[in-house]
N, C-alpha and C positions, 0 to 999 in steps of 0.2 A: 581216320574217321573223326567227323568234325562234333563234338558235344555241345548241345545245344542247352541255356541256363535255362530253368523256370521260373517263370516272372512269379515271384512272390505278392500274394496280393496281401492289402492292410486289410486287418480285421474289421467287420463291421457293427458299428456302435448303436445306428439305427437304424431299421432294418425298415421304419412306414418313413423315411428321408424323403422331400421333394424340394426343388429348388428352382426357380425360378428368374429368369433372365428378364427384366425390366426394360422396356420402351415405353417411346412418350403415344407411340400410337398403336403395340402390340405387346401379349406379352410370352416369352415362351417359355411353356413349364414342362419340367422333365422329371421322370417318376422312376423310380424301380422296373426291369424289364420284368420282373416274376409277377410282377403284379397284374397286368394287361398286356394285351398285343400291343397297342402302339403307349409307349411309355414318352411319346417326345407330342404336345400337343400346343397349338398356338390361339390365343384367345384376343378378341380384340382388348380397346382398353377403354372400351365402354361399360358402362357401372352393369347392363343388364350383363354381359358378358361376364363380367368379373365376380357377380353370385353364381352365374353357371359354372366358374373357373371352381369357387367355394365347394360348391354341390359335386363335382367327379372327382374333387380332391377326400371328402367325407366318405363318398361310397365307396373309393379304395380302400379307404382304411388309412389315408396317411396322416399322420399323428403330428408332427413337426414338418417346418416350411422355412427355407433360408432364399433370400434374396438379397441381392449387392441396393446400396445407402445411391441409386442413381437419378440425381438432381432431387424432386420434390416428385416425379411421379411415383415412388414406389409408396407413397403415405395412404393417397385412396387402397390401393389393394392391400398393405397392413392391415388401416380398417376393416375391413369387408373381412379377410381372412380372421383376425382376431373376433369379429361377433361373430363367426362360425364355431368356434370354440377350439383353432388350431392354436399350435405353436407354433409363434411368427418369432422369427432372428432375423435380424437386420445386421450385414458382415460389413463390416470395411473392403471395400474393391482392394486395395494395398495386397491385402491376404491370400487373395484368391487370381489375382492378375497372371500366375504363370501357365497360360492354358499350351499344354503342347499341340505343335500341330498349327495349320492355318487357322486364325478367329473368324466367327464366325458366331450368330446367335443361337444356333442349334448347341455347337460344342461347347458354348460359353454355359448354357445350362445341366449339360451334364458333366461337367468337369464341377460344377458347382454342386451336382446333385450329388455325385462322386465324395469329394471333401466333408459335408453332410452329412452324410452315412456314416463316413471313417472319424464322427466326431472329430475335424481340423477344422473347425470354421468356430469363431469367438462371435459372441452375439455383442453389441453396442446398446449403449443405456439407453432405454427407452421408460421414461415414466409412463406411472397411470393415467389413467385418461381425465381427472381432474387435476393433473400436477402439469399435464400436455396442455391441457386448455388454458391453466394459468402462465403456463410459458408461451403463448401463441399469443393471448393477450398483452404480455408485459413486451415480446418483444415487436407487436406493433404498434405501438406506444411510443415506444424508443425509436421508432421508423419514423414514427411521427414528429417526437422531436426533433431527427436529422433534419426533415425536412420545412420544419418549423424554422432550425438554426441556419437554414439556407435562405429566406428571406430575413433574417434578421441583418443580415451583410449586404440583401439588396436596398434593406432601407439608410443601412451606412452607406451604400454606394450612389443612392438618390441624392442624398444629405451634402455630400462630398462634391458632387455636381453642381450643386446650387452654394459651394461653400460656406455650408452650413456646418459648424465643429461643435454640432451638439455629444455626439455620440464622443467629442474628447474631453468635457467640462461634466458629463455625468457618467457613471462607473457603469450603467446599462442602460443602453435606448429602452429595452423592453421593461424598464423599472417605473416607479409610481411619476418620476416629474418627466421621463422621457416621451412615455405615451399619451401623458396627457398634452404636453407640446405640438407630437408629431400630427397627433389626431386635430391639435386647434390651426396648425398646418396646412393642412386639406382641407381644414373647414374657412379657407383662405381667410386667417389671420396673422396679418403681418406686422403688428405694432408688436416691438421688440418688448416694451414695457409691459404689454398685459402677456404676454408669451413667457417673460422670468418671471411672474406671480406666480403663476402654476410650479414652482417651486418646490418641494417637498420638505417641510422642518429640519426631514434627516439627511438634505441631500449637501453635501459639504461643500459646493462651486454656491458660491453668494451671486445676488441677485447681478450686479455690472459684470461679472464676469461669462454667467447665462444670457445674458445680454446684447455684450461683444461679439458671442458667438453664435446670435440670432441673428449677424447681420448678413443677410446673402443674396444671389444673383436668384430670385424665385423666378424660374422659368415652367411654362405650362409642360413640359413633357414631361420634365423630374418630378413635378408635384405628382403628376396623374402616376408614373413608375412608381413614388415613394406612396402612393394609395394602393396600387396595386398590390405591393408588396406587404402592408400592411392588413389589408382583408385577406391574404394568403394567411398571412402569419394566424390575425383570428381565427381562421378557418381551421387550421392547423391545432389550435391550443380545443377549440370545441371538439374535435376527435378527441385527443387528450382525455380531456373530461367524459367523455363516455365509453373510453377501456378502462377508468378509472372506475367508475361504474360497475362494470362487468367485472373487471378484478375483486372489487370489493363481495359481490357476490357469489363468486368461487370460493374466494378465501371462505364467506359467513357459512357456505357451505360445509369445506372441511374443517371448521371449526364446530360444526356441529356433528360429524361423524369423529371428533375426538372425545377422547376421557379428559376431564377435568387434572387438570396440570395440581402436581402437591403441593409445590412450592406456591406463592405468592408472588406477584408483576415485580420487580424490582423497580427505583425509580431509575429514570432516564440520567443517562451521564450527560447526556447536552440536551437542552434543550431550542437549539437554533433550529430553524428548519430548512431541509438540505435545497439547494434549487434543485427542479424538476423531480420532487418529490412528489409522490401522489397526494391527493387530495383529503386524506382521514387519514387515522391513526391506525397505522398497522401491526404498533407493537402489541395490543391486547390479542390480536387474532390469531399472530405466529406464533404467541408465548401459550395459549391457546391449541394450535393445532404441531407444534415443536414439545412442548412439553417445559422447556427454557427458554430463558431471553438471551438469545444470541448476539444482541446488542451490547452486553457488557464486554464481550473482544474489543480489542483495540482496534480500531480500524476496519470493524461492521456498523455499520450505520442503520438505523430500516429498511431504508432501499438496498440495499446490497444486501439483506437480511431476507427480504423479501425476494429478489435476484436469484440468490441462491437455494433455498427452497422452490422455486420454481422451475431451476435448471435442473438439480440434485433431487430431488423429494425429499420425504422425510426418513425414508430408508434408507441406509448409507451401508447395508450388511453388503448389496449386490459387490462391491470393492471388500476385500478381506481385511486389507490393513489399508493405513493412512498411506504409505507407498504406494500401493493400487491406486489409491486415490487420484494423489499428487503427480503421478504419472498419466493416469486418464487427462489431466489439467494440462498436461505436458509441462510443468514446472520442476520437472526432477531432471536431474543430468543425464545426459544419454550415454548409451555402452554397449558400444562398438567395438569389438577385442575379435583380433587375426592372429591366426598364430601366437598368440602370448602378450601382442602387443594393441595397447588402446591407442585404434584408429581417430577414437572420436568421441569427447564427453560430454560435445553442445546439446545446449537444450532444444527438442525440437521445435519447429516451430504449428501452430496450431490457430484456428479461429473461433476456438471457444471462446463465449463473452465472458463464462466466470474468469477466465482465465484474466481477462483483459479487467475486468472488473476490481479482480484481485490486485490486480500490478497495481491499478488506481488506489486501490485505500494501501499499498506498501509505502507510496510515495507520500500519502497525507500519515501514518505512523511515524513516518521518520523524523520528521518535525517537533514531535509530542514528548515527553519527559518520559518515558516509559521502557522495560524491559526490552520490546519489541523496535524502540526507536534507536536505543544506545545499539542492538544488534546490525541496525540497518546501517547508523554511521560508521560503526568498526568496517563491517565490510565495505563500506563504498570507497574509505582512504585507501584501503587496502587492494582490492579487484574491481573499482568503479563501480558506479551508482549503477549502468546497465545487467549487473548478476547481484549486487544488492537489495534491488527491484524482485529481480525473478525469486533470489533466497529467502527476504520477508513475506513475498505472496506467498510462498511455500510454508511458510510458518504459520500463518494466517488461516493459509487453508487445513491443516493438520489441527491446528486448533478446534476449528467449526468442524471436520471427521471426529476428532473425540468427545466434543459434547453432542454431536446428534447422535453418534453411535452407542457412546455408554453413559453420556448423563453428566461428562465431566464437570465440575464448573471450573473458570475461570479466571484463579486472582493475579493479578499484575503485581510481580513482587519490587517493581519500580528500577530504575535506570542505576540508581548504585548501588544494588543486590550484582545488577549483570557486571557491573563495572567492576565491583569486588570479585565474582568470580572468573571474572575474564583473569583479572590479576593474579589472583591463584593458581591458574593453570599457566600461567604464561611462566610463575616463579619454578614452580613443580618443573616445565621442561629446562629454564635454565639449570636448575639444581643436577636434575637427570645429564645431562649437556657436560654440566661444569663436574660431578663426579667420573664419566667417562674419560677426561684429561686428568683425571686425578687431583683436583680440586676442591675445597667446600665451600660455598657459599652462608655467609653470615647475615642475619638484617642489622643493619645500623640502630637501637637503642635511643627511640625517641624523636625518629627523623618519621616525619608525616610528606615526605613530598616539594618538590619546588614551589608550587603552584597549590597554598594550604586555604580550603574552607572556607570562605569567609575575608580572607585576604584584601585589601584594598587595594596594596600593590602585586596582587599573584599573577594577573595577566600579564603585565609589562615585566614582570619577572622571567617568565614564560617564555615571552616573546626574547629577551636577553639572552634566555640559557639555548632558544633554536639558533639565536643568529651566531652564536658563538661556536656553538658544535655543529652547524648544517653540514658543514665540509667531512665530517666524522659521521653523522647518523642521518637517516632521509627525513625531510621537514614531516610527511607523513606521519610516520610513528611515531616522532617528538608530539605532534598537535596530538593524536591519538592518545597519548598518556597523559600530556599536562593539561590536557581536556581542553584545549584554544583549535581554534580555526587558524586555519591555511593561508584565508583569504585577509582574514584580522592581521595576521601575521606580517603579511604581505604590504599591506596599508600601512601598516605602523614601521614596516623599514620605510617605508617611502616616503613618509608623511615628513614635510619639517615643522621642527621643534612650533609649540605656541608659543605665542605670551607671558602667558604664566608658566610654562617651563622654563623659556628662557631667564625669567626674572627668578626662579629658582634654581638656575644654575650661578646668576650672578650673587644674591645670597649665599649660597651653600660656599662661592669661591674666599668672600666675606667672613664666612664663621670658619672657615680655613684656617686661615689667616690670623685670628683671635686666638684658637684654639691651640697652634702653632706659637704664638708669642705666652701663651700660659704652661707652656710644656706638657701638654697633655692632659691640663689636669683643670682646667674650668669645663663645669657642664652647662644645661642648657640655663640654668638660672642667669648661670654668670655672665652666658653668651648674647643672652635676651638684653641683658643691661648693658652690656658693652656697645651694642646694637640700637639701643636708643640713646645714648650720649653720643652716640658719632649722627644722629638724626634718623636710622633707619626705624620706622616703626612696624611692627610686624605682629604678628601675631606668638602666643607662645606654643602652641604647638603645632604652630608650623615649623618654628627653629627644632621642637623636639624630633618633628616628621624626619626632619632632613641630616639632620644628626643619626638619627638610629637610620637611615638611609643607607649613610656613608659610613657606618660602624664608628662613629665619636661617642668616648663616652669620658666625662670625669672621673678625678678622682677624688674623693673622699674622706674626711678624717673619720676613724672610728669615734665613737660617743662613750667615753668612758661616765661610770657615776658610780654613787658610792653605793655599797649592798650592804647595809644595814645589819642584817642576818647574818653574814658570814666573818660582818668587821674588816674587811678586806676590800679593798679596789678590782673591780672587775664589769663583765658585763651585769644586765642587770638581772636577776631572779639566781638563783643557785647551779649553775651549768655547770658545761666544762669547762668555760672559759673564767672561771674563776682563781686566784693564787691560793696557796698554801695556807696554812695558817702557821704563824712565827714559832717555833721552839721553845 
């Protein structure tokens, strides 16, 4: 007798669940079967339709509504269902993909409807509807520039045509002496001399050289391509300015539905202004509707201050911790574990902007003399600049989690705070290491390093002590400690001697020589004058440079005198280097 199992069913979490299969021209929703006879209903995906879809979802009674994130058409019907006063979840498709059975858009909404119910479906961050609107704006804005910075390459490529190398003697065609040129261009001018007056004070290519490069082949098709391309780009920058507009007024808005911030504006750590920054100041409005100035992090600027509150809102509880965060970011490692063993701890990949935003100011950090920059270079000699990247945005962004979450502020305790405790932990695990062999490790008493503070000769020291031991330790962790580049490194093996090294090799072979015939014992007084009777004039402390160089040193009589006080011959004052006194 064959025993047959009971399919155990998952418990249900809620009980008014409906969910909703998304098309670009229908949409199919599927409900509870206790609730109606027909629980599987199809609605077109016309807006009148999509309030009657509203309206039979309310007189059920169903209370929450989950739908898969597909393409751009499920946003009208989020709307519409959110001013009805349901609960809308937007699920990742990833979550919900394993429909058993042939697909199909009937079984695709109750498998969904299903998941729903047995609370398995994760909602995806969706801001308020002022935080959505400022992201709609800010990222058609950014569409704008793309397509802005697409005819900026048609008017290099007009330019190029007619070879014309304006766009190689100025740092940007779209800058103050580029556009006035381009424009007096079209306005078919062609005298090369009144074309370099349009010049700009700060543009660093001098007049003959903007000149040289005004001379070219002006044919009627490229001018008329390089106008065309030019009234796009205008066209382009006038959108710009009127989301710029509109952002502005979003923000004035929730800066008026916020509480007055306790603190006071801090000032501005730079004050340059970013390209393709918006048009007004937006630190008063975010420090304003933030409650902080998120601009004192390293490596948030306003725009990406602005970026991120528009992506994130100002809630940051919906993520529990900085890890929920940074993993929403997809900036955290991934973890992948089969039977015991990690398949896989690449970071996923993702098309979020913050994400993309963030790797951008990782790479302007790394540069900067700061906590967060000494972080970025250890890691990049170590595992490459590409998880260097991703490690700093991750720091970055944990940072902006804790001051929008709990108020943190942020001080930079500077690049040789990190570098001293890098060095501490690094000692701590030798010690740990060197006790396990049964060893103890000692510091050296007075030794500050290869490569000391201040030094005039520390780099080329540096550089000495990698090329001597490369063969022993990796050039990496040598530059890493003696704090020298790689690339420096590299250079200066390769580089031959100057001039004036070379004449300070033949010098130094000179006071050899001197030094050698005094038995050790002329210092640089002696050497300096030996050195100008034989004709060389030199400087004196350069003979002293190059002596303490080479470890030359004289020697000395001691300076005996008489001490008065004691009646005795000795050094001078009452020491211990004084004699007896006579019996």
């Amino acid at each position: 007798m064959s025993r047959r199992s009971k399919a155990v069913d998952l418990p249900i979490l809620n009980a008014r669940a409906a969910a909703i299969d998304i098309g670009a021209r229908f949409h199919v929703v599927a409900v509870p079967s206790e609730l109606c006879t027909e629980p599987l209903q199809t609605f077109q995906a016309f807006t009148r339709d999509l309030h009657r879809m509203a309206y039979w979802l309310s007189a059920l009674g169903i209370t929450t509504v989950a739908m898969e994130s597909t393409g751009v058409y499920w946003i009208p019907v989020y709307e519409v269902l959110e001013d009805a006063g349901l609960e809308v979840i937007v699920t990742n498709a990833r979550e919900a993909r394993a429909v058993p059975g042939r697909k199909s858009d009937i079984k695709d909404a109750q498998w969904l409807q299903r998941l729903h119910a047995c609370g398995l479906l994760r909602a995806s961050f969706r801001p308020g509807r002022e935080i959505a609107a400022l992201r709609a704006y800010l990222r058609l804005r950014e569409r704008h520039l793309d397509y802005a910075a697409a005819h900026i390459q048609h008017m290099q490529k007009a330019l190029t045509f007619m070879n014309l190398h304006l766009h190689h003697v100025v740092s940007d065609v779209t800058g103050a002496t580029g556009l006035r040129i381009v424009r007096a261009i079209i306005a078919v001018e062609r005298d090369t001399k009144v074309l370099a007056r349009m010049r700009d004070l700060r543009c660093k290519a001098t007049h003959e050289v903007i000149e040289a490069a005004l001379q070219g082949n002006y044919q009627p098709e490229h001018v008329f391509a390089l106008q065309q391309a030019l009234e796009l780009y205008d066209f382009y920058q006038r959108q710009v300015e009127q989301c710029d507009r509109q952002i502005e007024q979003v923000l004035t808005r929730l800066a008026a539905q916020s509480p007055a911030p306790t603190a006071p504006l801090p000032k501005p750590r730079h004050r340059t202004k970013q390209p393709n920054a918006v048009d007004f100041d937006t630190r008063p409005l975010l420090h304003q509707i933030t409650g902080t100035d998120l601009t004192q992090i390293h490596g948030i600027g306003p725009y990406l201050a602005l970026r991120l509150v528009s992506e994130c809102g100002t809630d940051l509880s919906r993520w529990p911790s900085a890890k929920h965060f940074t993993s929403w970011l997809s900036l955290s490692p991934g973890f992948k574990i089969s039977g015991g063993k990690v398949l896989s701890s690449r970071t996923r990949r993702s098309s979020n902007p913050v994400a993309a935003h963030l790797r951008l100011a990782a790479v302007t950090v790394g540069r900067t003399d700061t906590a967060l920059g000494a972080f970025y270079r250890r890691l990049a000699g170590r595992l490459g600049k590409a998880k260097a990247v991703t490690a700093t945005a991750r720091k970055i962004a944990v940072l902006f989690y804790n001051t929008m979450r709990y108020g943190a502020d942020y001080k930079d305790p500077g690049a040789d705070y990190y570098e001293a405790a890098y060095r501490d932990r690094v000692v701590k695990q030798l010690q740990r290491r060197a006790a396990n062999f049964g060893f103890r490790l000692e510091a050296i008493e007075g030794s500050r390093g290869l490569v000391r503070p201040g030094d005039r000769n520390g780099t080329r020291q540096g550089f000495e002590f990698m090329k001597a031991n490369q063969d022993t330790w990796p050039l990496a962790t040598m530059a890493r400690l003696l704090k020298v580049s790689r690339s420096g490194f590299h250079a200066w093996n390769q580089r031959r001697p100057s001039a004036h090294a070379q004449q300070d090799m033949d010098l130094l072979a000179r006071i050899r020589a001197i030094y050698a015939r005094s038995h050790g014992t002329y210092g640089m007084p002696r050497i300096h004058a030996t050195l100008a009777r034989q004709g060389i004039h030199v400087g004196r402390k350069r003979v002293a440079r190059l002596m303490l160089e080479a470890g030359l040193r004289g020697v000395s009589r001691r300076r005996w005198v008489k001490n008065h006080a004691a009646s005795t011959w000795g050094t001078t004052g009452s020491g211990s280097g004084a004699a007896p006194l006579p019996s």
